[in-house]
PARO-428737 format. One record per atom (N, C-alpha, C, O): residue in one letter; residue number from 1; x, y, z. Coordinates in pm, 1 decimal, padded with zeros to 6 digits. Atoms other than C-alpha are relative to their C-alpha. Layout:
<nodes>
  aa    i      east     north        up
   a  NUM         X         Y         Z
...
</nodes>
This chain:
<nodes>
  aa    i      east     north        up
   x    1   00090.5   00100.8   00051.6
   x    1  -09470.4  -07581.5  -21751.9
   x    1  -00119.9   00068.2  -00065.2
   x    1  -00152.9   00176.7  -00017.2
   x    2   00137.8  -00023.3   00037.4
   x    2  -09799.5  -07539.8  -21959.6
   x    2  -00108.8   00002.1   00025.9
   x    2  -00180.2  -00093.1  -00005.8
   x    3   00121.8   00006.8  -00069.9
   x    3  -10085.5  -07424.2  -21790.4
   x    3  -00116.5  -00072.3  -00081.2
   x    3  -00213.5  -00102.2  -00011.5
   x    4   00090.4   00032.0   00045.1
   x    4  -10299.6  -07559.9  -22043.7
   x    4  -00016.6  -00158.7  -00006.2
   x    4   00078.3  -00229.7  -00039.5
   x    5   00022.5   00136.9  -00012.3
   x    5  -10459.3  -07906.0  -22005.2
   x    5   00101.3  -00076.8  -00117.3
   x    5   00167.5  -00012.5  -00198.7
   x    6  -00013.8   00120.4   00145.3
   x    6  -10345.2  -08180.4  -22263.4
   x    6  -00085.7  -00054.1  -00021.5
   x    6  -00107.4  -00053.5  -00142.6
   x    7   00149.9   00065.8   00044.0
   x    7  -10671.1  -08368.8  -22258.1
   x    7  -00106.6   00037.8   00116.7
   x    7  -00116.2   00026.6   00238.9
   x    8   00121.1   00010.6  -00082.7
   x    8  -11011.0  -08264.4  -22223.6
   x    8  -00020.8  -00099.9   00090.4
   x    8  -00095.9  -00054.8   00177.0
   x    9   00023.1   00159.4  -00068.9
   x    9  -11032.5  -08611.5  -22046.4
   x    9   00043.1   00024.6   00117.6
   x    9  -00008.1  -00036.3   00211.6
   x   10  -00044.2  -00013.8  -00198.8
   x   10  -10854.9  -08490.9  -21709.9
   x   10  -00076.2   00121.0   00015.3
   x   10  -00170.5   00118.7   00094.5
   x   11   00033.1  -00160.4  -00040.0
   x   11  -10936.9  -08099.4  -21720.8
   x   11   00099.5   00069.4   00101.0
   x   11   00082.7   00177.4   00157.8
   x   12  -00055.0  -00098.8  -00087.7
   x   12  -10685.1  -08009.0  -21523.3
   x   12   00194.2   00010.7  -00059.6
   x   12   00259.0  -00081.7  -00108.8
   x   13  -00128.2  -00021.7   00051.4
   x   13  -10322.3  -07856.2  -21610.8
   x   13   00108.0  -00086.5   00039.0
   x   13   00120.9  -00124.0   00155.5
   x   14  -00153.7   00048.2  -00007.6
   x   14  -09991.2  -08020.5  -21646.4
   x   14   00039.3  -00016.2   00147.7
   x   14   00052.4  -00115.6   00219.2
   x   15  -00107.4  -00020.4  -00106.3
   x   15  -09828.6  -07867.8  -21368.8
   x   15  -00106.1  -00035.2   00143.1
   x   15  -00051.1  -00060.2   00250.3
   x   16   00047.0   00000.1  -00114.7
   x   16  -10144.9  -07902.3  -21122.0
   x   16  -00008.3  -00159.1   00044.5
   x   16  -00015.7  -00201.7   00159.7
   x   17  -00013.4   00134.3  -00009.4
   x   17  -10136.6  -08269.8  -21187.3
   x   17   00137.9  -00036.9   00088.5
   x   17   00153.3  -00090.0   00198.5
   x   18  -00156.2   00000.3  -00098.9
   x   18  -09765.9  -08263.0  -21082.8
   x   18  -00033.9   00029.6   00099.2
   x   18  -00028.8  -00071.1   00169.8
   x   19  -00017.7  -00057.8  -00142.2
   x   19  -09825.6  -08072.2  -20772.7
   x   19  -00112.2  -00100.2   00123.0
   x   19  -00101.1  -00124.3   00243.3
   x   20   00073.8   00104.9  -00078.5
   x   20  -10119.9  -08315.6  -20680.5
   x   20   00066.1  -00150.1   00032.2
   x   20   00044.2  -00220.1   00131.0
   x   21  -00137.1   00139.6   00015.3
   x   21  -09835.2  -08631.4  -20769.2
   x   21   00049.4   00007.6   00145.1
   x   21   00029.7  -00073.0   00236.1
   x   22  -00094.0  -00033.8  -00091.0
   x   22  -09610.7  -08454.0  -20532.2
   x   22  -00061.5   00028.9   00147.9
   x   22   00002.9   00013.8   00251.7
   x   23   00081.3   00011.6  -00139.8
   x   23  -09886.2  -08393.5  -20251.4
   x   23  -00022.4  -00188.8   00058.2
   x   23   00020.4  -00249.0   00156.7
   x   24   00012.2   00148.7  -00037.4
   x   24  -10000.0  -08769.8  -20263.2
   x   24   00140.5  -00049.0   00024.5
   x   24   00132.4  -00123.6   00122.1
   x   25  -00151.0   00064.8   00005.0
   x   25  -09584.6  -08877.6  -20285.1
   x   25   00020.3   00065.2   00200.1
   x   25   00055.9  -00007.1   00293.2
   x   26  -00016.7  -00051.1  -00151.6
   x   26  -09571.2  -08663.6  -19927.3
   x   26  -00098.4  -00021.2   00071.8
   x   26  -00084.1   00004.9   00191.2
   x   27   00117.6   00075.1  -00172.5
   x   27  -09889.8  -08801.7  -19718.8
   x   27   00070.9  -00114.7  -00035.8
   x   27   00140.7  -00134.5   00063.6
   x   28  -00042.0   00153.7   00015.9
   x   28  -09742.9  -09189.0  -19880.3
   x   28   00114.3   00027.8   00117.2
   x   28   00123.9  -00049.3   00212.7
   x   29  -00134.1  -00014.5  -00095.9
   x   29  -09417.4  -09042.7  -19680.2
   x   29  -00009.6   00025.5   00146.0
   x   29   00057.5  -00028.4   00234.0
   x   30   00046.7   00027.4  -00159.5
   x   30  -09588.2  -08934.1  -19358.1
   x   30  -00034.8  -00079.9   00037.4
   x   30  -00010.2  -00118.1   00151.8
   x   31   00057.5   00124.5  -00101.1
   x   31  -09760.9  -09203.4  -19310.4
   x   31   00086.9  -00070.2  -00019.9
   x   31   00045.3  -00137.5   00074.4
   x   32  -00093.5   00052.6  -00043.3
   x   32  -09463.5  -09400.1  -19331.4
   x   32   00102.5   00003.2   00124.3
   x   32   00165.2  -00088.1   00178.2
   x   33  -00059.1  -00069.5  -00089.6
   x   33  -09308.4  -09171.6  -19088.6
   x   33  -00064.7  -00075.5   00113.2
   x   33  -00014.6  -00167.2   00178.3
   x   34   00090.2   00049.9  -00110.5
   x   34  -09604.4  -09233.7  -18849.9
   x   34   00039.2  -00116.1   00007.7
   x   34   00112.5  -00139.7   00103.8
   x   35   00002.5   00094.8  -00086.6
   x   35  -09604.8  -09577.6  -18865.4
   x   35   00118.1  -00063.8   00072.5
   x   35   00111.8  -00151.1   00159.0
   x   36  -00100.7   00081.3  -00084.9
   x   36  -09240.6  -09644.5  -18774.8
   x   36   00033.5   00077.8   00110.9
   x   36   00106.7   00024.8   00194.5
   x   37  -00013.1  -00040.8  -00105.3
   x   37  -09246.7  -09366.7  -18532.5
   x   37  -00096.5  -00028.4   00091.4
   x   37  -00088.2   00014.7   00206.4
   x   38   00067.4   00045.7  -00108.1
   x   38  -09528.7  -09528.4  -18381.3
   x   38  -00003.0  -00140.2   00037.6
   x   38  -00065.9  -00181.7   00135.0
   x   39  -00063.6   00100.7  -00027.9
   x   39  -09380.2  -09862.1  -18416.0
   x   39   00083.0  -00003.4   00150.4
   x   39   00063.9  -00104.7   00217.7
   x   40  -00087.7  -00023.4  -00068.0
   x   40  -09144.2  -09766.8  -18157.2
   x   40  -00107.9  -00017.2   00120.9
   x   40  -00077.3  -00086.6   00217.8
   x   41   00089.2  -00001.6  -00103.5
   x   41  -09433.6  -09735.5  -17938.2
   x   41  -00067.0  -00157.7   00003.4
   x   41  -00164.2  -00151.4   00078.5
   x   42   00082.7   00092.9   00046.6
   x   42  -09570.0  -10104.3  -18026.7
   x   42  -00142.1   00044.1  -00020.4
   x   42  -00220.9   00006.6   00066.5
   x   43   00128.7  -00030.8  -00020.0
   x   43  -09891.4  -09952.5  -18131.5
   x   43  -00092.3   00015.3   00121.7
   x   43  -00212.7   00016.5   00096.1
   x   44   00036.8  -00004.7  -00077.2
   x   44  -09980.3  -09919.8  -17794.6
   x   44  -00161.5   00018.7   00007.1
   x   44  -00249.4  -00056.6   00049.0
   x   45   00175.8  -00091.0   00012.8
   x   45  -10319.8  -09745.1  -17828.9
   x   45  -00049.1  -00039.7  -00187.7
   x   45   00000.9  -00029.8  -00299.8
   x   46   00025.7   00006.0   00149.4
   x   46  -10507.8  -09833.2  -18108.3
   x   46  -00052.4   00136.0  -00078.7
   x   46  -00113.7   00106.2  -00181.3
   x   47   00007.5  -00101.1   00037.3
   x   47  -10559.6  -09479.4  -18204.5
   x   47   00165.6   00017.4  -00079.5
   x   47   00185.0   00048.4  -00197.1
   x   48  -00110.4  -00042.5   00119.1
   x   48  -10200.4  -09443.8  -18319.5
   x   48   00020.8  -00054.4  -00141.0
   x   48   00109.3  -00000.8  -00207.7
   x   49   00026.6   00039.7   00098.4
   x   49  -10281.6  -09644.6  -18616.5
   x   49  -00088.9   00069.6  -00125.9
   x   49  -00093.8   00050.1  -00247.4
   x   50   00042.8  -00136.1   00124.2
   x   50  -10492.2  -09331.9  -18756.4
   x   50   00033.7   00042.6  -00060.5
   x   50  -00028.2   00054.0  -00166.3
   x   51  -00034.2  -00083.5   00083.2
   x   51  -10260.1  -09129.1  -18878.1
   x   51   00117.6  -00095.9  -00132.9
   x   51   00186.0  -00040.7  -00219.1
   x   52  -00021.3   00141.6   00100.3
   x   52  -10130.3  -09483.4  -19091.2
   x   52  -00065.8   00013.5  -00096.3
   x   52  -00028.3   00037.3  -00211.2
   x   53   00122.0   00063.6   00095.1
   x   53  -10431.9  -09549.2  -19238.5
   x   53  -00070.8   00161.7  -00061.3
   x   53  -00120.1   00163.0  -00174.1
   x   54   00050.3  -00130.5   00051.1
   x   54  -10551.5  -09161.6  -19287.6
   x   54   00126.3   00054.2  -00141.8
   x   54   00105.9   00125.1  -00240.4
   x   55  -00073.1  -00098.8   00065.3
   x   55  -10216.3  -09083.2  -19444.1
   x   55   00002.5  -00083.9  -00152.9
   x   55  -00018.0  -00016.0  -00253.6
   x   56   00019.6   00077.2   00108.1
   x   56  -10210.8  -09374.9  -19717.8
   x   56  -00115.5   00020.2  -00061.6
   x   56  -00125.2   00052.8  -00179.9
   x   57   00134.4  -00106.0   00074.5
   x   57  -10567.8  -09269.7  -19765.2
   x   57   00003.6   00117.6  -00068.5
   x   57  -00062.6   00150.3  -00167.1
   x   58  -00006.5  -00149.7   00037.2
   x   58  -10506.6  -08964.6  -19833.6
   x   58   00077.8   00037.1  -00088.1
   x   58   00063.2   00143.9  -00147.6
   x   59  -00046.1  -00049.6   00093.0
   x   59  -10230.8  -09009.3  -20049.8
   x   59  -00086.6  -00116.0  -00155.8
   x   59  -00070.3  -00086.6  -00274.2
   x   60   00069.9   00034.4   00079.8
   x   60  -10449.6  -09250.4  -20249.9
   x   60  -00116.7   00079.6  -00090.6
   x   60  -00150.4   00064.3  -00208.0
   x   61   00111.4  -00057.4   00073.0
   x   61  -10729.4  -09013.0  -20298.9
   x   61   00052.8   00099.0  -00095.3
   x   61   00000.9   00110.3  -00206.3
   x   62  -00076.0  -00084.5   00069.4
   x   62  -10478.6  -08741.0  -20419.0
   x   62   00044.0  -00034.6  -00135.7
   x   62   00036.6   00033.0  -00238.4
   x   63  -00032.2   00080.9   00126.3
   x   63  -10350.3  -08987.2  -20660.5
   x   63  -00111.2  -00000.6  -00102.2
   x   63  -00094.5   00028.9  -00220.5
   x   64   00085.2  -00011.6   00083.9
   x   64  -10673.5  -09016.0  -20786.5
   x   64  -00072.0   00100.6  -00070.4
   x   64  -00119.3   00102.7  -00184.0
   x   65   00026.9  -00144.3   00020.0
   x   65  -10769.9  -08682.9  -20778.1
   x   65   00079.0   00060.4  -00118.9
   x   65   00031.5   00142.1  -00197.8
   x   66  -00065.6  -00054.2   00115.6
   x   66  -10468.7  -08629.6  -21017.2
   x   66  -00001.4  -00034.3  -00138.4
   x   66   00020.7   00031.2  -00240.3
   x   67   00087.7   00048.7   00110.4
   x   67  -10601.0  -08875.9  -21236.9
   x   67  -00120.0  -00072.1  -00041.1
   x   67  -00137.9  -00175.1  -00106.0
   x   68   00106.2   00014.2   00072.9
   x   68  -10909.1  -08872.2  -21290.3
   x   68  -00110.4   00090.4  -00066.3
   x   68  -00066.5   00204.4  -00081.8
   x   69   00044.4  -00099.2   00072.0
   x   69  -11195.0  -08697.5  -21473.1
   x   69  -00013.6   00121.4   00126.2
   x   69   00017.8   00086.3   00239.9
   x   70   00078.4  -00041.0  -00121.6
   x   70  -11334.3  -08393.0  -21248.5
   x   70  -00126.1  -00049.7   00009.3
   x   70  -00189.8  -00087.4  -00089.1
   x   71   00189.4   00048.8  -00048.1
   x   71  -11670.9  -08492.8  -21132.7
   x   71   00021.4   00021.7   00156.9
   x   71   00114.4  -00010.5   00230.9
   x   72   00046.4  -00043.7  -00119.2
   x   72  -11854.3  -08339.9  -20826.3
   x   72   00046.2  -00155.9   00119.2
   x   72   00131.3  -00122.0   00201.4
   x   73  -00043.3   00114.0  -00064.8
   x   73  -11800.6  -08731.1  -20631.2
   x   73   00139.6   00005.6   00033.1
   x   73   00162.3   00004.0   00154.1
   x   74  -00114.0   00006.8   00000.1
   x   74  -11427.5  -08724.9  -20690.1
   x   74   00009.7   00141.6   00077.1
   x   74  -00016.3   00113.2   00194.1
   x   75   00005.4  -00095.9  -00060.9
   x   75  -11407.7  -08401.2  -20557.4
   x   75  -00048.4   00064.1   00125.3
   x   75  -00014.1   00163.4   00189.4
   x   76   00055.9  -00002.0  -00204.4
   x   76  -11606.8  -08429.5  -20214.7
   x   76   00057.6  -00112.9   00049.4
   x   76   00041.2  -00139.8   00168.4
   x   77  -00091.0   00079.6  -00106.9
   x   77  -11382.4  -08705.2  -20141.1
   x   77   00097.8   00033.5   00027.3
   x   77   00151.7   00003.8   00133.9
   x   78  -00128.0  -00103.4  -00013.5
   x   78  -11088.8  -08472.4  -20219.2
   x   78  -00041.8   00079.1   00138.3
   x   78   00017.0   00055.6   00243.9
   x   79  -00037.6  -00079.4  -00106.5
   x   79  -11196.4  -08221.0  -19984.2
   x   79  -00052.1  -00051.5   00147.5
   x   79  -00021.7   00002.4   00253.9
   x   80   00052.5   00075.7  -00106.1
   x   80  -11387.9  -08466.5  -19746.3
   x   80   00162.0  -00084.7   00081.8
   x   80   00192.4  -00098.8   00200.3
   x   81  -00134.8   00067.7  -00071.5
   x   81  -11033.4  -08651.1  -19695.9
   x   81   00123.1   00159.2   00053.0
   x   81   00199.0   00156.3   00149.9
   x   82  -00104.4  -00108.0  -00049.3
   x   82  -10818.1  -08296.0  -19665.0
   x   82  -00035.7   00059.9   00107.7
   x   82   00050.9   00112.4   00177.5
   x   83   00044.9  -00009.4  -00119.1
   x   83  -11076.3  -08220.4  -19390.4
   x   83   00028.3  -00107.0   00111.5
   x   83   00010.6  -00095.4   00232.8
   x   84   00009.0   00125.1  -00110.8
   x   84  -11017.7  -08539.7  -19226.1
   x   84   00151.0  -00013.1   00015.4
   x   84   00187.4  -00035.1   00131.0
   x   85  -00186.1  -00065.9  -00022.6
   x   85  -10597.9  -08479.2  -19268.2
   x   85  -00052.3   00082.4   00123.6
   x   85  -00064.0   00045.7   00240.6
   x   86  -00026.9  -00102.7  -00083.8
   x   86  -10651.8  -08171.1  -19119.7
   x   86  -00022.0  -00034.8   00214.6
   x   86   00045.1  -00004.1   00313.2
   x   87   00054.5   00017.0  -00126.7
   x   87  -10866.5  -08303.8  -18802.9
   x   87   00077.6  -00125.9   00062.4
   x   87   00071.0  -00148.2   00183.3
   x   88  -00102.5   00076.8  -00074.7
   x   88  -10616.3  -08583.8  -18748.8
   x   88   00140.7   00047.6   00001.7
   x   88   00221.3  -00025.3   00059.5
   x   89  -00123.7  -00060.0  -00045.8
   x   89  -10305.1  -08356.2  -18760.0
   x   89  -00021.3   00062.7   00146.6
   x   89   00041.8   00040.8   00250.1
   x   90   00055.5  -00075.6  -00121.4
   x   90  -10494.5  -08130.3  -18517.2
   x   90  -00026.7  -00094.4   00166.4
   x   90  -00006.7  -00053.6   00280.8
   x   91   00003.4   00105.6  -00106.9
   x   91  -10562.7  -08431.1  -18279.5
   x   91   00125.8  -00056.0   00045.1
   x   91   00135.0  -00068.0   00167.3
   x   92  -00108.0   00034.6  -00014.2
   x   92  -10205.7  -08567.9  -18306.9
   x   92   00004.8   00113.2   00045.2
   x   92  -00085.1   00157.1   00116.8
   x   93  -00035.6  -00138.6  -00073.1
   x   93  -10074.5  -08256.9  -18217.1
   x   93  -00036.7   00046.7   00125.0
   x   93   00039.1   00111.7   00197.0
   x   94   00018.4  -00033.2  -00110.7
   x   94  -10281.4  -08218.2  -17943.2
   x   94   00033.5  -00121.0   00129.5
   x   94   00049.8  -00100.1   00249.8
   x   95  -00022.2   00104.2  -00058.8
   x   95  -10222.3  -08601.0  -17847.0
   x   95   00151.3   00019.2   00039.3
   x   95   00181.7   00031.3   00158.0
   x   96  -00174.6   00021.3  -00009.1
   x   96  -09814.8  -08600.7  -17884.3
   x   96   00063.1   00166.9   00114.4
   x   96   00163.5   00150.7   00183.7
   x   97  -00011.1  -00074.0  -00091.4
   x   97  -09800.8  -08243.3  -17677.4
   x   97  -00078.4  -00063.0   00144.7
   x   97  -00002.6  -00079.6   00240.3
   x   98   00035.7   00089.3  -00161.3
   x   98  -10013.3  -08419.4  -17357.8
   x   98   00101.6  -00108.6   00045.2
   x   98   00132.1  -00129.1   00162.7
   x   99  -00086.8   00084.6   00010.5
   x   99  -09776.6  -08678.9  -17429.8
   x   99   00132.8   00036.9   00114.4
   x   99   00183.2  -00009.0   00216.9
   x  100  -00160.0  -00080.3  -00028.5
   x  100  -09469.9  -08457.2  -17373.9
   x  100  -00016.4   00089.4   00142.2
   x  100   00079.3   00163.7   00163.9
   x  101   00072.2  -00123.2  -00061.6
   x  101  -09649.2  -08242.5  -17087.0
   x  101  -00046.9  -00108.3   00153.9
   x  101  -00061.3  -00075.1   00271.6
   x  102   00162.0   00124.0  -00106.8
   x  102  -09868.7  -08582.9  -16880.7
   x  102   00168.4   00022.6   00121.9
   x  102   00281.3   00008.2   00075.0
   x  103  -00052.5   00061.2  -00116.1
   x  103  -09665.4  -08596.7  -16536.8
   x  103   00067.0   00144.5   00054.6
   x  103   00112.1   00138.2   00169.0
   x  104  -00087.3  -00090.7  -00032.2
   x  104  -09498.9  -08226.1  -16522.0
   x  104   00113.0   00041.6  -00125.6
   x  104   00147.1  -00066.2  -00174.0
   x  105  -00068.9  -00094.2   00075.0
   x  105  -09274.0  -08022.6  -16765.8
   x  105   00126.6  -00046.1   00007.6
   x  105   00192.1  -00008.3   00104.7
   x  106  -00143.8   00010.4   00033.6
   x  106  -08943.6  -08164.3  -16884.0
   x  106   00034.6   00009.2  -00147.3
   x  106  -00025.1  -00033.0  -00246.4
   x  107  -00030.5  -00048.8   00180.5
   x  107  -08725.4  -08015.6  -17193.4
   x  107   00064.1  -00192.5  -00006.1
   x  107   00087.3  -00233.0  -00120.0
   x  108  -00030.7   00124.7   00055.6
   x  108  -08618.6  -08384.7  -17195.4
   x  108  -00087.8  -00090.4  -00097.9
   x  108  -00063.1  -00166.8  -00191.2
   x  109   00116.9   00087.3   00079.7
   x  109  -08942.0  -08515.4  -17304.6
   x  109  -00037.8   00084.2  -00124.0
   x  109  -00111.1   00045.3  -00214.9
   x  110   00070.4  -00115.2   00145.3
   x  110  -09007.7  -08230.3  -17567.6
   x  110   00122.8  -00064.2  -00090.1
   x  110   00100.3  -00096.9  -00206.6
   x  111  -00103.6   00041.9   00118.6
   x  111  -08661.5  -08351.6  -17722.5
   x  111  -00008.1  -00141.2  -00073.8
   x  111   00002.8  -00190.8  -00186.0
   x  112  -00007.2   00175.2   00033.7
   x  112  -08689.6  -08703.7  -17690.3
   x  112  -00114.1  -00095.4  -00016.3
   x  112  -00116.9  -00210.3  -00060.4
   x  113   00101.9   00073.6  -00009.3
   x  113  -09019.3  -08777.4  -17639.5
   x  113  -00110.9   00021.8  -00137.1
   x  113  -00064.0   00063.0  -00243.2
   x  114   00075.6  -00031.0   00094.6
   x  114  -09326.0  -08749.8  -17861.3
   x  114   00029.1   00139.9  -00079.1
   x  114   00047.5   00246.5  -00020.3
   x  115  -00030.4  -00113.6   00072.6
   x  115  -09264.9  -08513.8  -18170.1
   x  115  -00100.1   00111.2  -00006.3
   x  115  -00196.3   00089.0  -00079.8
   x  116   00148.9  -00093.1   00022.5
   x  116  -09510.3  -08173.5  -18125.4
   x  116  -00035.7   00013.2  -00118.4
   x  116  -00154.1   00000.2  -00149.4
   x  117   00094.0  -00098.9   00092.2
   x  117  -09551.1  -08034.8  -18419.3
   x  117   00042.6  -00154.2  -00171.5
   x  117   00015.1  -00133.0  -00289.7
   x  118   00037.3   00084.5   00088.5
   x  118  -09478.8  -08404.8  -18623.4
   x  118  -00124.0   00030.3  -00056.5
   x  118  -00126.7   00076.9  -00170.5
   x  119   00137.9   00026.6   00045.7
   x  119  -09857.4  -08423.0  -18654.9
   x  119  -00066.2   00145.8  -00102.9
   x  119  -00149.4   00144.9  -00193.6
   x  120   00061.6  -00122.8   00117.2
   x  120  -09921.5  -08061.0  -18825.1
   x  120   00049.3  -00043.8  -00144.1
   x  120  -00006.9   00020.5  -00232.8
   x  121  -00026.6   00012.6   00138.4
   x  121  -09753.2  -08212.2  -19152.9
   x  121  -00143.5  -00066.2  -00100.9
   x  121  -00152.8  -00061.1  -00223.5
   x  122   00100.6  -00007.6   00038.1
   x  122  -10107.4  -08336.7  -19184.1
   x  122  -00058.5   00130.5  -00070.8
   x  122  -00064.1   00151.9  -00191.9
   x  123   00053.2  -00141.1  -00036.9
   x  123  -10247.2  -08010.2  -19148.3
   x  123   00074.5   00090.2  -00121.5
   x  123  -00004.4   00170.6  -00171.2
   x  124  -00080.8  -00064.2   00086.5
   x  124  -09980.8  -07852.9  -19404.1
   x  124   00006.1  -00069.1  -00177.9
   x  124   00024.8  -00025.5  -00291.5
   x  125   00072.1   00072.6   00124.3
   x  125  -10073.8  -08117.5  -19643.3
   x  125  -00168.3   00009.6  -00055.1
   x  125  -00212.3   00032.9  -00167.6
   x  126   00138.7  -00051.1  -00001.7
   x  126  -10424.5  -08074.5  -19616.4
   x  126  -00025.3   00094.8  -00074.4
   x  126  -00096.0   00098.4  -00175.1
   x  127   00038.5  -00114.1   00084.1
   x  127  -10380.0  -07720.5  -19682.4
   x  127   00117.8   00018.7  -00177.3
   x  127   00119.1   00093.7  -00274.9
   x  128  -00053.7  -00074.7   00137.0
   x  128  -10146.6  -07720.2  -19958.1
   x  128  -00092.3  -00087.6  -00133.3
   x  128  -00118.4  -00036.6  -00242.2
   x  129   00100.4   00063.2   00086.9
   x  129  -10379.4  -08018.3  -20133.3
   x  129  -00104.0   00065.1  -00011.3
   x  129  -00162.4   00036.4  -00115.8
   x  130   00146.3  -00031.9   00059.5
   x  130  -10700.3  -07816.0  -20119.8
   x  130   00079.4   00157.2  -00099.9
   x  130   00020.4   00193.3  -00201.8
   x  131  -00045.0  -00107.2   00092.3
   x  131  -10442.2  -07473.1  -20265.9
   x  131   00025.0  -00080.2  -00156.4
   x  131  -00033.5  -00050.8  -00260.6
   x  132  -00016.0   00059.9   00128.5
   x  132  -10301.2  -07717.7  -20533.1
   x  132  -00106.8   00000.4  -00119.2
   x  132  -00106.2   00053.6  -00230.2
   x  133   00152.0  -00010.5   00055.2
   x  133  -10671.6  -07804.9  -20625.3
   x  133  -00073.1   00117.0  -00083.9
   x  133  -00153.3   00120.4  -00177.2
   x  134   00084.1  -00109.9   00069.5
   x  134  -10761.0  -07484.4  -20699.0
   x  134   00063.3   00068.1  -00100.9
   x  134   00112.5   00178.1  -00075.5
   x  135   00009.3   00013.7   00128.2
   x  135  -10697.3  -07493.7  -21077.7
   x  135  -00020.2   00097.8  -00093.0
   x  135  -00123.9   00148.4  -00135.7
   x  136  -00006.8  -00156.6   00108.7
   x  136  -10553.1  -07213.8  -21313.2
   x  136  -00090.4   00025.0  -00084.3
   x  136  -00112.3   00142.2  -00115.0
   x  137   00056.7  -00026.1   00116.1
   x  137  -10806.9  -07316.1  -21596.5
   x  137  -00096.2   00121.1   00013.1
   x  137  -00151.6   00158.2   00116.5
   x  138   00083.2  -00107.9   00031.8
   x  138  -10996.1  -07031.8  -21740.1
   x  138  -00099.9  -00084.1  -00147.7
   x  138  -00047.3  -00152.7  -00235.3
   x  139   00065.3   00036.3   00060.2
   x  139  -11275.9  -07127.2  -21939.5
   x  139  -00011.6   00134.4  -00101.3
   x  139  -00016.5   00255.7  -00080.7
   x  140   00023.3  -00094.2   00155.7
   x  140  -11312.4  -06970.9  -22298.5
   x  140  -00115.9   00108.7   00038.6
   x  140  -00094.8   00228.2   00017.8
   x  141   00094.8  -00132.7  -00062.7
   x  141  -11606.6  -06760.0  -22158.7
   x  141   00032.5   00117.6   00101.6
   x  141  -00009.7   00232.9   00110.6
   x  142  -00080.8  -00148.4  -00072.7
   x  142  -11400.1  -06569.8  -21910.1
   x  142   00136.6   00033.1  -00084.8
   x  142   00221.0   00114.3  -00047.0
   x  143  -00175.5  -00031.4   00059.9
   x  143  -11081.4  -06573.0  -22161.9
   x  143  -00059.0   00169.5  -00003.1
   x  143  -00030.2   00233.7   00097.9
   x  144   00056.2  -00136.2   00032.7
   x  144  -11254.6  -06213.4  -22277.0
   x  144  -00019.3   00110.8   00107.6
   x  144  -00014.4   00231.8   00085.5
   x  145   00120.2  -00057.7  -00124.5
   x  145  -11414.4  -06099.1  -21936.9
   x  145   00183.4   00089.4   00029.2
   x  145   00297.1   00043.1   00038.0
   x  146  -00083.1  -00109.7  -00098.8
   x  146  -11204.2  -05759.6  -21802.5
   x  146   00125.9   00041.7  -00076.3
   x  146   00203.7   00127.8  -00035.2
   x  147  -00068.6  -00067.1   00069.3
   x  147  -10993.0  -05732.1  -22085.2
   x  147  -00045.3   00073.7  -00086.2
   x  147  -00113.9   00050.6  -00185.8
   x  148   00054.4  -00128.9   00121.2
   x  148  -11031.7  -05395.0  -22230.0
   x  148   00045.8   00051.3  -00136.6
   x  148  -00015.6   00142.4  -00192.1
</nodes>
């Protein structure tokens, strides 16, 4: 693909747009995940409804992130929401292992019971949305810089 924008109007390349598409298309999919794997639970706790509402968030902001201008605003909600992924994978994770763990140690409950490491797909989204983010363009003032 063509690293180079198509319109001043986004600023950001082709392919990083894609890869931000394809980040938001995979939180829309976790949090789908979540909510029917926490369906199963009837929402029991109203905490399991976080990683619902964080993950649709999150693939909303991405979405937007892929199209829209840059501006400093758009961009602290980008990394304000990939921080807030991250700290609700990290919580799941630590929730769905107590889960699997609360009463004494059975490989039954690690198989069947709450998924451990479900909740890091936050956490793996998070980080590959703030790598995506960070944007091949070279500005005409460094095109020159270090070539001798």
């Amino acid at each position: 693909m063509d690293d180079r924008p198509r319109s001043k109007r986004y600023g950001l390349t082709q392919k990083t747009r894609w890869l931000l598409m394809a980040t938001a298309f995979w939180f829309f999919a976790t949090a789908l995940v979540a909510f029917f794997d926490h369906a199963s639970t009837r929402f029991g706790n109203f905490y399991t409804w976080f990683p619902v509402y964080i993950g649709f968030f999150a693939a909303s902001v991405v979405f937007l992130q892929a199209y829209s201008s840059l501006d400093k605003m758009t961009s602290r909600l980008f990394a304000m929401t990939m921080v807030l992924s991250m700290l609700i994978g990290l919580l799941g994770f630590i929730l769905h292992l107590s889960a699997d763990v609360s009463g004494g140690f059975s490989w039954r409950r690690v198989f069947y019971g709450a998924p451990g490491l479900a909740p890091l797909l936050f956490c793996d989204l998070a980080m590959w949305g703030g790598l995506v983010y960070l944007d091949p363009i070279v500005s005409p003032d460094e095109e020159g810089c270090g070539a001798g």
